[in-house]
C-alpha positions as CSV (number, residue, x, y, z in Angstrom):
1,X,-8.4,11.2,-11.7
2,X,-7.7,8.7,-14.5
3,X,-9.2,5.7,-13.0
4,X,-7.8,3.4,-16.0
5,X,-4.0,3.7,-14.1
6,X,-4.5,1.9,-11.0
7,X,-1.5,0.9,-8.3
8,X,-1.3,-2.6,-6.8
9,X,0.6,-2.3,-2.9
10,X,1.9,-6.2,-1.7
11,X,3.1,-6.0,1.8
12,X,4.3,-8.9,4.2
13,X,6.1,-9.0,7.2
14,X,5.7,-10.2,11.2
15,X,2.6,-9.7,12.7
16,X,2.5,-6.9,14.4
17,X,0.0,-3.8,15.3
18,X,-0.6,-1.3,13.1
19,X,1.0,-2.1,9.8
20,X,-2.5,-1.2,7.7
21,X,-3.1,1.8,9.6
22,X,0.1,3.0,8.6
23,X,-0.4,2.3,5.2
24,X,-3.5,3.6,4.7
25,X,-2.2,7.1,6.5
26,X,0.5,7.2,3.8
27,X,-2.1,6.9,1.2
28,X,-4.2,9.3,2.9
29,X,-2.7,12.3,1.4
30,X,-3.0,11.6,-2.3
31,X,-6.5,11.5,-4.4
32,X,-7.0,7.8,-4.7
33,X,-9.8,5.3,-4.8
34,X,-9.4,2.3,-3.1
35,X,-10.9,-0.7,-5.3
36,X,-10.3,-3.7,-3.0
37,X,-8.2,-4.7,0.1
38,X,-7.4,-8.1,1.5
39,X,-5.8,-8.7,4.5
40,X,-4.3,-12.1,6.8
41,X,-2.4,-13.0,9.4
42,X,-1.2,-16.6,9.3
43,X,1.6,-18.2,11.5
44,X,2.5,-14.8,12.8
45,X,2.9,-13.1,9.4
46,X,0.6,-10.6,7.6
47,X,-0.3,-9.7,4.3
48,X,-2.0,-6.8,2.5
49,X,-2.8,-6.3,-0.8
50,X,-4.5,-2.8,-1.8
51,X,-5.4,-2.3,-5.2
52,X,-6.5,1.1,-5.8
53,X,-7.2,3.9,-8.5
54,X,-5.2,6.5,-8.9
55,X,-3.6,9.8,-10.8
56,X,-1.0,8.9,-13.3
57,X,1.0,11.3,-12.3
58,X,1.6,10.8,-8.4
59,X,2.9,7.3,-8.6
60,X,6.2,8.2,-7.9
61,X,5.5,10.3,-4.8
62,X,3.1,7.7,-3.6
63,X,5.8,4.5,-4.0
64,X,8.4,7.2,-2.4
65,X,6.2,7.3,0.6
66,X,5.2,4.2,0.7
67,X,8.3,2.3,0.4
68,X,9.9,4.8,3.3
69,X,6.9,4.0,5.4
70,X,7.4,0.1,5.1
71,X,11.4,0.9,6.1
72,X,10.2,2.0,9.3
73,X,7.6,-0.9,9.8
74,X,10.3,-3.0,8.9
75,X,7.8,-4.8,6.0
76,X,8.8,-6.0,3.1
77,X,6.6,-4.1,0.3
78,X,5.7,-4.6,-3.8
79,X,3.8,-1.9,-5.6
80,X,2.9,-2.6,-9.1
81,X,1.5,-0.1,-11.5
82,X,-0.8,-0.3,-15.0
């Protein structure tokens, strides 16, 4: 894994149970390190930030996944790569 590339995931929405879980699962078939993760619910809305490692080359798949993942959870979602 080239841990120079690493992925940045934003996501905000209503509270509601379960949203990391489900994030994390998505992640959970792809090779990646996570470097940090942050998490808060204020006023009924939560953010998560996940900045992880990862290979270069599955980015796509992984924002793919992700991005159908925060559909269902009805989340609004950011993923940044470098």
């Amino acid at each position: 894994m080239n841990s120079n590339f690493t992925g940045l995931i934003l996501v905000t929405g209503e509270s509601a149970p379960g949203i990391e879980g489900a994030i994390l699962e998505t992640l959970s078939p792809f090779t990646i390190q996570i470097l940090d993760k942050q998490s808060m619910d204020i006023r009924e809305r939560y953010f998560l930030a996940i900045h992880f490692s990862l290979d270069k080359a599955h980015a796509k798949a992984i924002e793919k996944d992700l991005v159908a993942t925060a559909e269902k959870l009805n989340v609004d979602l950011v993923v940044d790569y470098r």
